[in-house]
C-alpha positions as CSV (number, residue, x, y, z in Angstrom):
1,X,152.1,-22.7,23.6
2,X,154.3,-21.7,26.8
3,X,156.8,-23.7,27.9
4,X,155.7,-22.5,31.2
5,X,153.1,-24.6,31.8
6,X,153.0,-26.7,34.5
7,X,151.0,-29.9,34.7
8,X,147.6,-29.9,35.9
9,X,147.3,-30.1,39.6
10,X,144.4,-32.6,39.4
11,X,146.0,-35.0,37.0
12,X,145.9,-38.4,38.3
13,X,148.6,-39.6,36.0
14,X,152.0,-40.5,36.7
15,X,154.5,-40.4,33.5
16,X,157.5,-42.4,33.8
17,X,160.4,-44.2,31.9
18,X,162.5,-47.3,31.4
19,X,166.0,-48.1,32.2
20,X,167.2,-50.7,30.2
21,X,169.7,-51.4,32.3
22,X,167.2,-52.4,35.0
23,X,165.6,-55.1,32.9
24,X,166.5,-58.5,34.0
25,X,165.5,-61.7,35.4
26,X,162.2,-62.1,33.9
27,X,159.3,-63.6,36.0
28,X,160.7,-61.8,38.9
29,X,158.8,-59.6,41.4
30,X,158.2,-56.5,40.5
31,X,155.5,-55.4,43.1
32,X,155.2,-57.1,46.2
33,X,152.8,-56.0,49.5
34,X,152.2,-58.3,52.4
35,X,149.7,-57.0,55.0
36,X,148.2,-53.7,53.6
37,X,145.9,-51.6,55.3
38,X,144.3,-48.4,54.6
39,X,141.8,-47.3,56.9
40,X,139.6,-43.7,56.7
41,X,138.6,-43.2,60.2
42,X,136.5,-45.7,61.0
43,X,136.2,-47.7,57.4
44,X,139.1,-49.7,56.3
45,X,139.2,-49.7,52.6
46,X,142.3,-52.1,52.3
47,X,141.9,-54.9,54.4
48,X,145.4,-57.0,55.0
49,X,146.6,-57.5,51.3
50,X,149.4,-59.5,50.4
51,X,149.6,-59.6,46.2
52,X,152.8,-60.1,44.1
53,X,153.3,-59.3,40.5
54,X,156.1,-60.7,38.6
55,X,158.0,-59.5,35.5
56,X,156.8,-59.8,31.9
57,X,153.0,-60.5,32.9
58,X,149.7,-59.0,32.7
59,X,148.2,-59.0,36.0
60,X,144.7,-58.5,36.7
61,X,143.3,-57.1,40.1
62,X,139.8,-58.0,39.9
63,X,137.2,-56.6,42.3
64,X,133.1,-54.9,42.3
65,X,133.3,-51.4,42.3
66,X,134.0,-50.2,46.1
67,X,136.9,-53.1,47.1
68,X,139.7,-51.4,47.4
69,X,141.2,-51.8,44.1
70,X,142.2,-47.8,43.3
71,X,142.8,-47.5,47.3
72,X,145.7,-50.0,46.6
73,X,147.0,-48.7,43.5
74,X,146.9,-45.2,44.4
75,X,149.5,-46.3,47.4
76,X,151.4,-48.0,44.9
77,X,152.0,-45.0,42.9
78,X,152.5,-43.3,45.9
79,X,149.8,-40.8,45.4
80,X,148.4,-41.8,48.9
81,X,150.7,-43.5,52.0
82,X,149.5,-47.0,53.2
83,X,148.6,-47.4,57.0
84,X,150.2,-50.3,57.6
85,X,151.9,-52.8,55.5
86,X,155.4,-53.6,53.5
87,X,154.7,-52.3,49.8
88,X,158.0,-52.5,47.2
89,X,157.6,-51.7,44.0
90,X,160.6,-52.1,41.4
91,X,162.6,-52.4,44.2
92,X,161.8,-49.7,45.8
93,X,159.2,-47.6,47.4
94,X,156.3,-46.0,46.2
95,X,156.5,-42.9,45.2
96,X,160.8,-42.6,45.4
97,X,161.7,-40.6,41.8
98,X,163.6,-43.6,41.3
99,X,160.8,-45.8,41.1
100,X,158.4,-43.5,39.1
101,X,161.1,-42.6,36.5
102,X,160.2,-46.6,35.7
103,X,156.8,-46.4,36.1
104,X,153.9,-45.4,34.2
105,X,150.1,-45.0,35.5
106,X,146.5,-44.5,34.5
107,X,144.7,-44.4,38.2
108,X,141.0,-43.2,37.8
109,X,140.1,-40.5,34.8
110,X,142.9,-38.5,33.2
111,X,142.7,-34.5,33.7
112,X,144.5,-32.9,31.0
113,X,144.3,-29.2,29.8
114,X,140.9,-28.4,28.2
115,X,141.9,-26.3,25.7
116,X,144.6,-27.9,24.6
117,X,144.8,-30.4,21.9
118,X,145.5,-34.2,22.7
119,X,149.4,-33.9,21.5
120,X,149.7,-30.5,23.0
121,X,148.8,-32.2,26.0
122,X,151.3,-34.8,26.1
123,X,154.0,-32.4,24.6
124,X,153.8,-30.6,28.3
125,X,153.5,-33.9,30.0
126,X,156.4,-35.1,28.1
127,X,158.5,-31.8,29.0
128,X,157.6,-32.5,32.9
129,X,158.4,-36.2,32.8
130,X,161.9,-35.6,30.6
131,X,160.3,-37.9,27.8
132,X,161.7,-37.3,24.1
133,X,159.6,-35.0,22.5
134,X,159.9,-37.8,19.8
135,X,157.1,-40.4,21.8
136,X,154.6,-38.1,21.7
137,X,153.5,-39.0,17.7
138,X,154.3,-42.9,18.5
139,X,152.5,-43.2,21.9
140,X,149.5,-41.4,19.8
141,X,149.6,-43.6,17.3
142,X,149.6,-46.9,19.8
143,X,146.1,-45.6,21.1
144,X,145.3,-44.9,17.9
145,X,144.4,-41.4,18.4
146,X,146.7,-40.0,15.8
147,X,143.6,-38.7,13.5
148,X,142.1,-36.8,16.5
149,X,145.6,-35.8,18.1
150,X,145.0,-31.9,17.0
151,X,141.7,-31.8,18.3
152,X,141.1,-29.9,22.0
153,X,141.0,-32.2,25.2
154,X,137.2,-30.8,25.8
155,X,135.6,-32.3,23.1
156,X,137.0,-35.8,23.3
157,X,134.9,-38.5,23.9
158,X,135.2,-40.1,27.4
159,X,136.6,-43.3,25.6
160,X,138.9,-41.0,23.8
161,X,140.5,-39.2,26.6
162,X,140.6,-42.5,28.5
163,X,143.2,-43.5,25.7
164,X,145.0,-40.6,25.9
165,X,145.5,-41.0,29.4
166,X,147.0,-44.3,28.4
167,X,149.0,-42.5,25.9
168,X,150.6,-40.2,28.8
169,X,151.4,-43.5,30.8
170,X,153.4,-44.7,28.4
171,X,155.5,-41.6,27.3
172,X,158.7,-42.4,28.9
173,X,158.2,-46.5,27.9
174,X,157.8,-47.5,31.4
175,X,158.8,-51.3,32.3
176,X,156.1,-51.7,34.9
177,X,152.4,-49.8,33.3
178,X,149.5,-49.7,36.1
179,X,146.4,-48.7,35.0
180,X,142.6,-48.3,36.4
181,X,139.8,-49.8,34.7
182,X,141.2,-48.8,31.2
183,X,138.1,-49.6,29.3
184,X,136.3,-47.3,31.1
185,X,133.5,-45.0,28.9
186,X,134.7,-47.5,25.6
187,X,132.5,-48.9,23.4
188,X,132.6,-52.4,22.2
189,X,135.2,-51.9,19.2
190,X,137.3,-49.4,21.5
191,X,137.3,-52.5,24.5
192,X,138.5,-54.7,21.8
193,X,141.1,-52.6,20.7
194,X,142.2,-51.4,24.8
195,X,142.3,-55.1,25.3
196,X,144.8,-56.1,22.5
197,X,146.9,-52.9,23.3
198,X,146.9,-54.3,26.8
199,X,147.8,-57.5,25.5
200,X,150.3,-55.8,23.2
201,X,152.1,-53.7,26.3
202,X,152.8,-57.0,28.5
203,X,155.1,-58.6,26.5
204,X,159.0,-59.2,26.6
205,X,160.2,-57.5,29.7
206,X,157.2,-55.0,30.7
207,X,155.0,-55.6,33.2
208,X,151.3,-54.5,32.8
209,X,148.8,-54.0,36.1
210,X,145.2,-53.4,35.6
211,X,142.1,-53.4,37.5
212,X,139.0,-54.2,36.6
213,X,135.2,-55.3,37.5
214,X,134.6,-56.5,34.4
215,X,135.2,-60.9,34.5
216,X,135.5,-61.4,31.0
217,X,138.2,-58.7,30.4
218,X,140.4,-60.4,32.9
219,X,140.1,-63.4,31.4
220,X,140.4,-62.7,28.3
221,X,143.8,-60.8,28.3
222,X,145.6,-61.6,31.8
223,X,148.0,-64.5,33.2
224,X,147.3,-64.2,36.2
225,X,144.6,-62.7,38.7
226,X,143.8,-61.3,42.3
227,X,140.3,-61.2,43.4
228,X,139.7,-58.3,46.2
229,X,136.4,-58.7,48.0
230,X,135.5,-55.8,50.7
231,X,138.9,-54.8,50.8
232,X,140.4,-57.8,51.0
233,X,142.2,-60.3,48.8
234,X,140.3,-63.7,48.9
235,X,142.2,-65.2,45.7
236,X,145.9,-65.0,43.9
237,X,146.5,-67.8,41.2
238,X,147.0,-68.2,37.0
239,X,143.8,-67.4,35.2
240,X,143.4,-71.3,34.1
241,X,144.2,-72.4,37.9
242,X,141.8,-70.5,39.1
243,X,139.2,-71.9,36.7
244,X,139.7,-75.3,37.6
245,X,140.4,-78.3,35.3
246,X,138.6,-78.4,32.2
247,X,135.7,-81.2,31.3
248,X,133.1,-82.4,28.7
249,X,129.8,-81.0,28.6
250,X,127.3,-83.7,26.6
251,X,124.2,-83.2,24.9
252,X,122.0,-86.8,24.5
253,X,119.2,-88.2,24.3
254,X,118.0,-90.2,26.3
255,X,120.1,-88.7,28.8
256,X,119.6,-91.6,31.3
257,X,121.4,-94.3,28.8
258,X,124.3,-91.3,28.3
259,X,124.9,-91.1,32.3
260,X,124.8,-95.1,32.2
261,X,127.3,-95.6,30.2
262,X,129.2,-92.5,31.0
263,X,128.9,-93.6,34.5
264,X,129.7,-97.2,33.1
265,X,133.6,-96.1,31.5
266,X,134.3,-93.3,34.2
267,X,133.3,-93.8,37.0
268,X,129.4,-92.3,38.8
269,X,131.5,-89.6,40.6
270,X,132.8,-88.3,36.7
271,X,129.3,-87.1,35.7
272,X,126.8,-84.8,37.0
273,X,124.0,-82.8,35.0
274,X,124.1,-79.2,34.0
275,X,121.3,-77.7,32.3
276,X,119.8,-80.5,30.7
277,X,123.6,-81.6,29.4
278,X,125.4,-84.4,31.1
279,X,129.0,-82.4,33.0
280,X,131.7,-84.7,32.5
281,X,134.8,-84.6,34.2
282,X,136.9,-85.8,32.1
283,X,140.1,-84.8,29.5
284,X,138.7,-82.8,26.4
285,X,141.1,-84.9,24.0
286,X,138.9,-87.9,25.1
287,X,136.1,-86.4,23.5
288,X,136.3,-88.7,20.5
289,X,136.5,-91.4,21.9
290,X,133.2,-90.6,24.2
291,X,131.2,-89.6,20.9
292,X,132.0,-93.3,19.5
293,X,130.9,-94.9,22.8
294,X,127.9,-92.8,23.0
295,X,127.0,-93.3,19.2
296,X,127.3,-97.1,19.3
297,X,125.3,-97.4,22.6
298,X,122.4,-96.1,20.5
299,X,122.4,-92.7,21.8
300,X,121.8,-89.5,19.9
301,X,124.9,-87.5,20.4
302,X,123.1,-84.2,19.6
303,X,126.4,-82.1,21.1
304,X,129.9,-82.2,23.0
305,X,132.2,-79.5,23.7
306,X,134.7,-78.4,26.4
307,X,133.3,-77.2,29.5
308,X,134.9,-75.2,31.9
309,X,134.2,-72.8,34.6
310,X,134.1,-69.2,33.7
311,X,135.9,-67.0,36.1
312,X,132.2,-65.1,36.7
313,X,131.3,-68.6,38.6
314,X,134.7,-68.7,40.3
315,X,134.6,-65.0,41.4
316,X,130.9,-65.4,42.4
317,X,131.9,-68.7,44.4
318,X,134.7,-66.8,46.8
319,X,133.5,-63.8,47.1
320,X,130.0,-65.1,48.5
321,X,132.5,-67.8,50.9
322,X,134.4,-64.2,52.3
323,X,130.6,-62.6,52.6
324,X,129.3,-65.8,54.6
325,X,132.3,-65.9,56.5
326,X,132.4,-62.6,57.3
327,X,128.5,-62.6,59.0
328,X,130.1,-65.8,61.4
């Protein structure tokens, strides 16, 4: 292969390093924007966004396909300029070599040579970006790709070359990782495993950003979230804040002497009905204690677990608030 080659001119990702020296003060911001616009023309695909996301977590930019999310991460990698708005990232601004040689990104599809294999591929990648030829086998192996690394780019799945472009992000061991819908083309077993690795890269000092449509991926792997509606963010908070507090939900019968006495030790305002089940709000740990009340009242307990909103409802709920109040 020719150490001439340069890298593709279509690639959409970014290859960057880590400076150890950099890494301190964890839970500080590493990204911050306040009031970012990005407007075509006449369309305005990023619509005032402030979002901040601190060292050492797994942040989660959660959105429908068409809100703005790759709009903003693009300008955060400095692939595209903002039209308004303060962006730092790192310190820094997007785009300054300084700031991508601590940076690695997946934005969109990765566009590697065709005809080369996977770890050909990242060999040049690695020779562009100044990473040791040495992280090529180990970031293969952490996407698990090591069994098809000989194999050309062309006939990789679209799940596998969506790892490999993972792979690339992480050749230099970047401290902050962005990536763009990562699952993207996987099946079930390969979202599994993209979620763990996601999992995997934020922890200790590295910082992961993702975006994604999908609800129960966020949930399942990030801290904390930001919802982005029509180009705009309507939500930034923890995963579990956002969810609300958590309650009982009770299966019975008859339902009518369960809400009595429920209604009876908390309070009428504690408990509402839910498909058939009696919604309690109330502590989970006081679950045994509601089974023994039930039980001796003469009701048949047929079920009680912990009930709490999934972020689907929560994302549902403010995103059709920003829809209605964007018709007044």
């Amino acid at each position: 292969m020719s150490r001439n080659h340069p890298p593709p001119q279509s690639a959409r990702v970014a290859v960057a390093g880590r400076d150890a020296s950099a890494v301190s003060g964890k839970g500080e911001p590493l990204v911050e924007v306040a009031g970012l616009f990005k407007r075509y023309g006449a369309i305005t695909a990023v619509d005032g966004v402030d979002l901040t996301v601190r060292r050492g977590e797994v942040y989660g930019f959660l959105g429908p396909n068409g809100a703005g999310k790759t709009t903003t991460l693009r300008i955060l990698t400095g692939l595209i300029a903002p039209s308004s708005g303060s962006v730092r990232v790192l310190g820094g601004l997007p785009g300054d070599p300084r700031v991508l040689a601590r940076t690695g990104s997946l934005i969109e599809a990765p566009a590697c040579y065709p005809y080369l294999s996977g770890r050909n591929n990242l060999r040049v990648l690695a020779r562009h970006a100044g990473a040791p030829a040495t992280r090529v086998d180990r970031v293969l192996e952490t996407v698990d790709l090591t069994g098809r690394a000989g194999d050309r780019f062309a006939t990789y799945s679209l799940g596998m070359k969506q790892r490999l472009g993972v792979a690339a992000a992480l050749l230099k061991d970047p401290e902050l990782v962005i990536l763009d819908e990562p699952t993207n083309g996987l099946d079930p077993a390969g979202m599994r495993d993209m979620r763990r690795l996601v999992r995997e890269l934020g922890t200790g000092d590295r910082t992961v950003l993702l975006s994604s449509h999908l609800l129960g991926e966020v949930q399942q792997i990030c801290d904390r979230v930001g919802i982005l509606s029509a180009g705009r963010m309507v939500a930034e908070c923890d995963v579990e804040e956002l969810r609300g507090e958590q309650g009982l939900l009770v299966t019975a019968d008859p339902v009518d002497r369960a809400r009595e006495h429920l209604a009876g030790l908390l309070g009428p305002g504690a408990v509402g009905e839910h498909e058939g089940a009696l919604r309690v709000r109330v502590a989970p740990e006081r679950a045994p204690e509601i089974s023994r009340m039930l039980v001796a009242a003469g009701v048949d307990l047929f079920g009680i677990r912990i009930d709490e909103r999934a972020l689907e409802d929560v994302f549902f709920e403010l995103t059709s608030e920003k829809e209605t109040s964007d018709v007044r």
